[in-house]
MARBAKE-744151 format. One line per 4 residues: number of its first residue (from 1); their letters; for each residue x negated, y negated, z of N, C-alpha, C. Coordinates in steps of 0.05 Angstrom, whole numbers, padded with zeros to 5 digits. Layout:
MARBAKE-744151
NUM = A = X,Y,Z,X,Y,Z,X,Y,Z | ...
end
This chain:
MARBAKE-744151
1 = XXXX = -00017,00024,00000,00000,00000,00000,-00018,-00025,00000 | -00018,-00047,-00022,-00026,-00063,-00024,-00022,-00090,00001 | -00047,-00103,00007,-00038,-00108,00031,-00047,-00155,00017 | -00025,-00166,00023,-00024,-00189,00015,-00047,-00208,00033
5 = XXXX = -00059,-00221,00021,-00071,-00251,00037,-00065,-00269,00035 | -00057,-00285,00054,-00041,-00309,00050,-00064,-00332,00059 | -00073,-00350,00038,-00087,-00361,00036,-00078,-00396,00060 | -00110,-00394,00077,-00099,-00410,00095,-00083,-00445,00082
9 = XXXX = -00063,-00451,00096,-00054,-00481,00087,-00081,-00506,00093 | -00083,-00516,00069,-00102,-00536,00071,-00098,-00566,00082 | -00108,-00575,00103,-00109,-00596,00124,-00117,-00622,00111 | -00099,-00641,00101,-00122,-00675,00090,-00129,-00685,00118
13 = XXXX = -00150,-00690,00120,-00156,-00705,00147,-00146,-00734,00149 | -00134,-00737,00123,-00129,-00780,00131,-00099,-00761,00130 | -00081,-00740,00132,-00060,-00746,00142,-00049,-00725,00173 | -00067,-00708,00168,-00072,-00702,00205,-00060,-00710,00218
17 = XXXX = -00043,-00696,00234,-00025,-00707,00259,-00044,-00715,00276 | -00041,-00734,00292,-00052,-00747,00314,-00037,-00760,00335 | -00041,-00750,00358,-00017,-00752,00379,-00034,-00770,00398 | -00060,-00779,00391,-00070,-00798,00407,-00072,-00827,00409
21 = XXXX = -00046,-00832,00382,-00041,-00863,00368,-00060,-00879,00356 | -00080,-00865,00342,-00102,-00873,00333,-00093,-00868,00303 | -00072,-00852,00298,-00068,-00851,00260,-00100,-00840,00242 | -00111,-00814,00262,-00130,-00810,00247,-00153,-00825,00247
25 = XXXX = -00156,-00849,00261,-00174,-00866,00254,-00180,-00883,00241 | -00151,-00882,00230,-00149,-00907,00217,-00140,-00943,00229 | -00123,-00935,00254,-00116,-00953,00263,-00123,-00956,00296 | -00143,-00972,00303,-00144,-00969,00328,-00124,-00973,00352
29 = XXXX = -00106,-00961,00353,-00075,-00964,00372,-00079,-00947,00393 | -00075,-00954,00421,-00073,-00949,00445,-00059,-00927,00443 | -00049,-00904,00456,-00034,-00885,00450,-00007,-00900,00461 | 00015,-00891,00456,00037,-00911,00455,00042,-00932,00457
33 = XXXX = 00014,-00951,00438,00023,-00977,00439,00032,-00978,00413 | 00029,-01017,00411,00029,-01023,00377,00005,-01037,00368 | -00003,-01055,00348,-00022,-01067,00331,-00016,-01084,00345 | 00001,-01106,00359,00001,-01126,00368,-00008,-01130,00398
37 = XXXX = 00003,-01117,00409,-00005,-01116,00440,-00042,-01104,00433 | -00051,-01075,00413,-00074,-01080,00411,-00090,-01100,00411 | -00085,-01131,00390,-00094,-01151,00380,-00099,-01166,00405 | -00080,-01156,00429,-00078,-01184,00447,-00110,-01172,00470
41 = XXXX = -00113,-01147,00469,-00135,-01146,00487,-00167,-01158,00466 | -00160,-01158,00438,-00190,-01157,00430,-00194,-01192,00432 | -00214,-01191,00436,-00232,-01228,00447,-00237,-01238,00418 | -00226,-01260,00415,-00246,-01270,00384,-00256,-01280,00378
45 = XXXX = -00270,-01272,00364,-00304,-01280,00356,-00316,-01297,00374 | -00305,-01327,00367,-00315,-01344,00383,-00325,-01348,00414 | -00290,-01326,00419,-00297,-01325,00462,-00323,-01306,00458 | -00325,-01286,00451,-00341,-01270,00451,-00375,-01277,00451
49 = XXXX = -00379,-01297,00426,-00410,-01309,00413,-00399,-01327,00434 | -00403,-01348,00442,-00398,-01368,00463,-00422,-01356,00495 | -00409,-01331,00488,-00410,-01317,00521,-00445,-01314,00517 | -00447,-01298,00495,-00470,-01300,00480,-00496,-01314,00482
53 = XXXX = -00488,-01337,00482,-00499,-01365,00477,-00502,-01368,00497 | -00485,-01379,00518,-00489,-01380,00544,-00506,-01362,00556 | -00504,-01346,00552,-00526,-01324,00571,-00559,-01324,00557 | -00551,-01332,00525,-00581,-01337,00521,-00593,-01353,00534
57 = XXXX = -00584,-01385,00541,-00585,-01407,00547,-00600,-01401,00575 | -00582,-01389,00580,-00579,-01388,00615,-00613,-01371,00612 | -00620,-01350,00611,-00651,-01331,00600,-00671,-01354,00599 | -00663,-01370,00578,-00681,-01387,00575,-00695,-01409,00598
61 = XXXX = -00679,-01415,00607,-00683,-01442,00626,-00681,-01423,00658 | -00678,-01400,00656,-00686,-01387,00685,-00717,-01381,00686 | -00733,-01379,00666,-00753,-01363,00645,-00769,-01393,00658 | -00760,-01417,00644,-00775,-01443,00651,-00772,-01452,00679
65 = XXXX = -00750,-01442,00699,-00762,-01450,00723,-00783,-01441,00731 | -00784,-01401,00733,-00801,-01385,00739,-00822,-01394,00730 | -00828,-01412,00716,-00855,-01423,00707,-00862,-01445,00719 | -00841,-01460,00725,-00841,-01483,00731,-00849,-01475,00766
69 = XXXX = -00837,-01473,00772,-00855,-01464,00805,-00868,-01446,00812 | -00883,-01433,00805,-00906,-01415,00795,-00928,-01438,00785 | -00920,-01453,00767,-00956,-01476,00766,-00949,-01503,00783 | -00927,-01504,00798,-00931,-01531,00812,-00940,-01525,00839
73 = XXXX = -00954,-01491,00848,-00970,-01492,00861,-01000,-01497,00862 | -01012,-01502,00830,-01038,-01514,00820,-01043,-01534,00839 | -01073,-01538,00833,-01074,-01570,00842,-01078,-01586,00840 | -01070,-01586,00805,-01067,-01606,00791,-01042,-01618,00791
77 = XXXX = -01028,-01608,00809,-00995,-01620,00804,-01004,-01655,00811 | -00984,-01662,00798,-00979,-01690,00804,-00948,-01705,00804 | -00943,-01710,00835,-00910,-01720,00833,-00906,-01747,00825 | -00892,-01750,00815,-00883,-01780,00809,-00850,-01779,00815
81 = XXXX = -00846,-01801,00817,-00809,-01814,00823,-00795,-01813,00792 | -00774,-01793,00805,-00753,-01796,00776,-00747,-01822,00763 | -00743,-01822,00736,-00730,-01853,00731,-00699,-01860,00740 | -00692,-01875,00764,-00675,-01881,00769,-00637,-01869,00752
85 = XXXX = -00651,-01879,00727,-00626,-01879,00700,-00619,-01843,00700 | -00630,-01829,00708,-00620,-01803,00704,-00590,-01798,00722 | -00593,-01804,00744,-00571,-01802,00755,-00548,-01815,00747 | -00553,-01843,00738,-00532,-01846,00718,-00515,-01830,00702
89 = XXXX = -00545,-01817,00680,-00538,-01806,00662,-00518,-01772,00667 | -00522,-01776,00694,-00507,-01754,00714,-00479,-01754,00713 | -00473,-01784,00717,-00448,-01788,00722,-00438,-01791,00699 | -00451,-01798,00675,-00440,-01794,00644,-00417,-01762,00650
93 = XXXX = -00446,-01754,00647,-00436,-01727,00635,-00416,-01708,00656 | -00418,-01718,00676,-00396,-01709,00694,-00371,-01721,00685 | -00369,-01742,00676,-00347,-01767,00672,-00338,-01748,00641 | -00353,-01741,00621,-00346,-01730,00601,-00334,-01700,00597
97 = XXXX = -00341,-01683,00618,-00324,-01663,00633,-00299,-01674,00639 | -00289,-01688,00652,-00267,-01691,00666,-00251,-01706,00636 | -00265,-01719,00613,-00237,-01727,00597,-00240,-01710,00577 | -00258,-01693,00574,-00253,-01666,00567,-00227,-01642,00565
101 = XXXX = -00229,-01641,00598,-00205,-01625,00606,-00180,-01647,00602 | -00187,-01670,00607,-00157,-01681,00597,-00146,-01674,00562 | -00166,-01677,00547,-00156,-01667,00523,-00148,-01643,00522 | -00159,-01624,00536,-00142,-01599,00542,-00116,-01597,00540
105 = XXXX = -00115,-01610,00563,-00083,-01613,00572,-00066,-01627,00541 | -00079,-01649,00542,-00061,-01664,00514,-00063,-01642,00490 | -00074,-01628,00486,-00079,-01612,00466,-00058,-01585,00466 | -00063,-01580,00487,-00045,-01553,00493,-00013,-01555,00491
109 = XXXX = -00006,-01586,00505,00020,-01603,00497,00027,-01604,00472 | 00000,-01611,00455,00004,-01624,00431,00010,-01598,00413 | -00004,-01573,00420,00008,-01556,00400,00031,-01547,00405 | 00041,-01548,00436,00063,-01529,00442,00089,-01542,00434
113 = XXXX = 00090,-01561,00412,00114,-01579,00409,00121,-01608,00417 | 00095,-01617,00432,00114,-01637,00441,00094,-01661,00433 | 00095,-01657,00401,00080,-01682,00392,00079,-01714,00397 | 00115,-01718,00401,00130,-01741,00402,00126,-01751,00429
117 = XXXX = 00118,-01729,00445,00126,-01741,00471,00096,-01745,00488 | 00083,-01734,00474,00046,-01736,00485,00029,-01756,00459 | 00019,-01773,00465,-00014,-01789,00457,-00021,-01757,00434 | -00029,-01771,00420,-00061,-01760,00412,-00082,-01751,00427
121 = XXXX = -00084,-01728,00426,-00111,-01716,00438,-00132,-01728,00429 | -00136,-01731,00408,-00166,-01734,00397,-00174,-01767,00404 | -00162,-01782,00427,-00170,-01796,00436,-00185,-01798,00458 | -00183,-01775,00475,-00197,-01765,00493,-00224,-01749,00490
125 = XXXX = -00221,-01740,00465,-00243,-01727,00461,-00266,-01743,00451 | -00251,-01766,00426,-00274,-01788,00424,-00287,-01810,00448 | -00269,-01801,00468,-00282,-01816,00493,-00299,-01791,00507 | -00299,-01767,00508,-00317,-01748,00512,-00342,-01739,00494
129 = XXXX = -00337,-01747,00474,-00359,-01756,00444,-00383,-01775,00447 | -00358,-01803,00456,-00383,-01831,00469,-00400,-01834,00492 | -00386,-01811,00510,-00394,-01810,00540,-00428,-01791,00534 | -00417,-01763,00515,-00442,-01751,00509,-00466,-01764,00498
133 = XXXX = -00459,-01779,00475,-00480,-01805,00459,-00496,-01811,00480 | -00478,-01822,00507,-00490,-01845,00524,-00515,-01834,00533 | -00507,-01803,00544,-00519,-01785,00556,-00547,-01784,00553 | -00546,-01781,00525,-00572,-01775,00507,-00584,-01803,00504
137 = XXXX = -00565,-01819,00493,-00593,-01845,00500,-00598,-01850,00526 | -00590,-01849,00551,-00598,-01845,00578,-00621,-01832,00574 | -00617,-01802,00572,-00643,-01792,00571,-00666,-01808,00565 | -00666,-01815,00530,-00689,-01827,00523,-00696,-01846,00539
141 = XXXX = -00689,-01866,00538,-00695,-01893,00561,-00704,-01885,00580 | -00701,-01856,00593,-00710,-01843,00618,-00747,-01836,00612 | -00753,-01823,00591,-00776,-01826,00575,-00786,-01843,00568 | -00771,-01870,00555,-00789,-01892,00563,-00798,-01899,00586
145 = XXXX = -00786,-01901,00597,-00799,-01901,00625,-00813,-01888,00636 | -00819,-01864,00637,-00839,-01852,00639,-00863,-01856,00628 | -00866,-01853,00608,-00884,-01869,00575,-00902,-01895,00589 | -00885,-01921,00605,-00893,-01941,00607,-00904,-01942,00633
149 = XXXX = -00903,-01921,00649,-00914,-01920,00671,-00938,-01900,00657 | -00954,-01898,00643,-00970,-01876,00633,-00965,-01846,00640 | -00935,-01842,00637,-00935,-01814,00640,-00920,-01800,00614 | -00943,-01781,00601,-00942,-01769,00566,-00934,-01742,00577
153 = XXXX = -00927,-01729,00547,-00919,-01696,00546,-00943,-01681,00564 | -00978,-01689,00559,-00995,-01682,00567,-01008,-01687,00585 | -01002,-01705,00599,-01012,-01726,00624,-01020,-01708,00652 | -00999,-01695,00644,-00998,-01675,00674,-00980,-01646,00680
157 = XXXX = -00985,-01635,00680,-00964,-01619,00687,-00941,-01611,00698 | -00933,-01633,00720,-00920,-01629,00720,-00897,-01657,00698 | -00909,-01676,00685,-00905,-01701,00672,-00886,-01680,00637 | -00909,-01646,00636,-00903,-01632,00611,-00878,-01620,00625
161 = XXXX = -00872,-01610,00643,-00846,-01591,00651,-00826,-01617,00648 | -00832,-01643,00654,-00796,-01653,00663,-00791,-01655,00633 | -00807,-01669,00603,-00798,-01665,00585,-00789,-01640,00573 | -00804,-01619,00582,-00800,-01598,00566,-00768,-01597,00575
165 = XXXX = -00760,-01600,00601,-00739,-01584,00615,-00715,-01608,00608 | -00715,-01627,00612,-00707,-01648,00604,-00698,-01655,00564 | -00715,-01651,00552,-00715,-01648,00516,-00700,-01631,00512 | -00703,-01597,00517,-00692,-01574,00513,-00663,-01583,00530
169 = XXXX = -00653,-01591,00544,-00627,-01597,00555,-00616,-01605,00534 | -00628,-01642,00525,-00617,-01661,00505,-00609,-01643,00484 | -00627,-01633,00473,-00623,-01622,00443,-00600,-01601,00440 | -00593,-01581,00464,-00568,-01565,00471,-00541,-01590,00477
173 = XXXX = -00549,-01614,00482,-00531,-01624,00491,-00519,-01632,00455 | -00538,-01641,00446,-00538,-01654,00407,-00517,-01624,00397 | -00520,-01605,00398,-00510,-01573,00398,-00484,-01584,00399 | -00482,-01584,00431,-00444,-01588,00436,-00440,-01607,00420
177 = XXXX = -00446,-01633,00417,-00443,-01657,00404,-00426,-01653,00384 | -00447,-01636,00359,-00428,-01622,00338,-00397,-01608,00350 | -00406,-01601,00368,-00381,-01575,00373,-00363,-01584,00373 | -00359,-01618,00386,-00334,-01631,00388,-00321,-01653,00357
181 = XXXX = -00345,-01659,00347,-00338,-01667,00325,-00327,-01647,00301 | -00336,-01624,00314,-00313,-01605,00293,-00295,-01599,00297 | -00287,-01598,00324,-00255,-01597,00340,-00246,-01627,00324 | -00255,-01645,00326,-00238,-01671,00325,-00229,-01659,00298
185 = XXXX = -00253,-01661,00269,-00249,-01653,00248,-00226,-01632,00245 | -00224,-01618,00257,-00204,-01594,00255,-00170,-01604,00271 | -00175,-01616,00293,-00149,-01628,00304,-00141,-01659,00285 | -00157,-01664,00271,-00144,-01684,00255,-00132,-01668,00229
189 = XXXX = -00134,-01645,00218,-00122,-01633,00196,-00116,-01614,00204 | -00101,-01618,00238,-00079,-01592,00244,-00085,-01560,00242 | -00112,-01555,00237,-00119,-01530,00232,-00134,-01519,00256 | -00136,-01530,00282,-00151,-01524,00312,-00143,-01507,00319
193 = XXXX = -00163,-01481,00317,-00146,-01458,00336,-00149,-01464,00363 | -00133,-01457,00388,-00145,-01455,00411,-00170,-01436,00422 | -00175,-01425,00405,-00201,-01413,00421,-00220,-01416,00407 | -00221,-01440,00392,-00246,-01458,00377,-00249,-01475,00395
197 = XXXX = -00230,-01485,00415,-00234,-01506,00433,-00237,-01501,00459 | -00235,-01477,00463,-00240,-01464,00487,-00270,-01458,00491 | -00278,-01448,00467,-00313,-01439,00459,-00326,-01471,00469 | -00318,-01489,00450,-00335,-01513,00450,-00325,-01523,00483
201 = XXXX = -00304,-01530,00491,-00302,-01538,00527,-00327,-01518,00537 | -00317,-01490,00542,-00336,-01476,00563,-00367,-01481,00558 | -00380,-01492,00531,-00399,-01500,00523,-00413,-01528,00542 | -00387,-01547,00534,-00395,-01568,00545,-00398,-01570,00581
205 = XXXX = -00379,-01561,00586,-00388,-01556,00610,-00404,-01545,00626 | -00416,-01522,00609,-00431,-01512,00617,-00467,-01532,00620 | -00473,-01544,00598,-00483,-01567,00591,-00488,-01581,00621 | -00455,-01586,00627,-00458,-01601,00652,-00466,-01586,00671
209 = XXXX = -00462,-01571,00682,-00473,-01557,00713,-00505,-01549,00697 | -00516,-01546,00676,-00538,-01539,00675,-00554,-01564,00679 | -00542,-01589,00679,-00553,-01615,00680,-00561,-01621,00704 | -00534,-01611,00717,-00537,-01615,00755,-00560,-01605,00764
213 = XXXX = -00556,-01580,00751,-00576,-01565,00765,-00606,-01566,00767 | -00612,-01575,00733,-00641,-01583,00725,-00653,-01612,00746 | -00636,-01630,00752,-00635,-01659,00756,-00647,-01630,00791 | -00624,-01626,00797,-00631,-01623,00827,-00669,-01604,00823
217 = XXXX = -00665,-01593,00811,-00695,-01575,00815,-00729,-01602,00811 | -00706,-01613,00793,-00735,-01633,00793,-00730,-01647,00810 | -00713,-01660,00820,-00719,-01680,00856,-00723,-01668,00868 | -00731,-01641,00876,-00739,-01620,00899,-00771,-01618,00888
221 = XX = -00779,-01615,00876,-00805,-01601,00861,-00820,-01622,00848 | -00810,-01650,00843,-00835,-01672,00831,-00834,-01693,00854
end
């Protein structure tokens, strides 16, 4: 008696049952979720690179303290008196934080409907724009002064740390600078996502407490 083979049924892998809501692998879905609630846990781009940035930032300038008090036990150190104008330039950039978050607020208003009844944001922000400017020419003037008391990049060591630590601030600060002039750019042609402005805020602020912080290490250490 002839005995039959029944040839096994052939499996496509892209249509594979999958009971783990993944569709094969094609769709990354939670097991009984959907694509939408997926969407809401993934971070975008921007929160993500932001975080990024920040932590490089942060590497960097922990990297330059550890250096920085490590040779201001030499004995070649030499202290000198901050230039006055920095603390100013303190209160800039603290002052530019705070109308910062006010554009926040106007912003968050301004998309959620209630155009008629809130200001323009991007008036707040060009006052958080001018406050930054100030910042940075503070700085310089801070260097002149230094300069005119004979103190150069090379003068001294510890004369090379406050520029180095001080320059590398400014130029991250020139960084955000852009960041907000592309928010304006983008909230003037209605195309501002919120988490383009969330990236550039947590930026700027960050800016600020790194300011605090630099300002305090050098009145402790020169």
């Amino acid at each position: 008696m002839a005995t039959t083979v029944h040839e096994p049924p052939k499996i496509d892998p892209d249509h594979s049952p999958d009971h783990s809501g993944n569709g094969g692998w094609r769709n990354l879905v939670p097991a009984g979720g959907t694509p939408r609630v997926a969407q809401e846990y993934s971070p975008p781009p921007s929160s993500t690179a932001i975080w990024v940035v920040l932590f490089a930032i942060t590497m960097m300038f922990a990297a330059f303290t550890s250096a920085f008090i490590v040779r201001k036990a030499s004995l070649d150190w030499q202290t000198f008196t901050l230039p006055s104008i920095l603390y100013f330039n303190t209160l800039l950039l603290i002052a530019s934080s705070v109308t910062l978050e006010i554009a926040r607020r106007r912003i968050t208003a301004f998309m959620g409907g209630l155009k008629t009844q809130v200001e323009s944001p991007a008036r707040w922000l060009y006052i958080t724009l001018f406050l930054g400017l100030l910042f940075v020419a503070g700085q310089y003037v801070a260097w002149r002064q230094l300069r005119a008391e004979g103190l150069y990049l090379a003068t001294n060591p510890s004369s090379s740390f406050f520029y180095l630590l001080t320059a590398t601030h400014a130029l991250h600060v020139l960084g955000g600078l852009g960041g907000l002039i592309y928010v304006i750019r983008k909230l003037s042609k209605s195309v501002l996502r919120r988490n383009q402005f969330v990236a550039t805020a947590r930026y700027w602020h960050f800016m600020g407490a790194l300011w605090v912080y630099l300002l305090l290490l050098l009145w402790m250490k020169l």
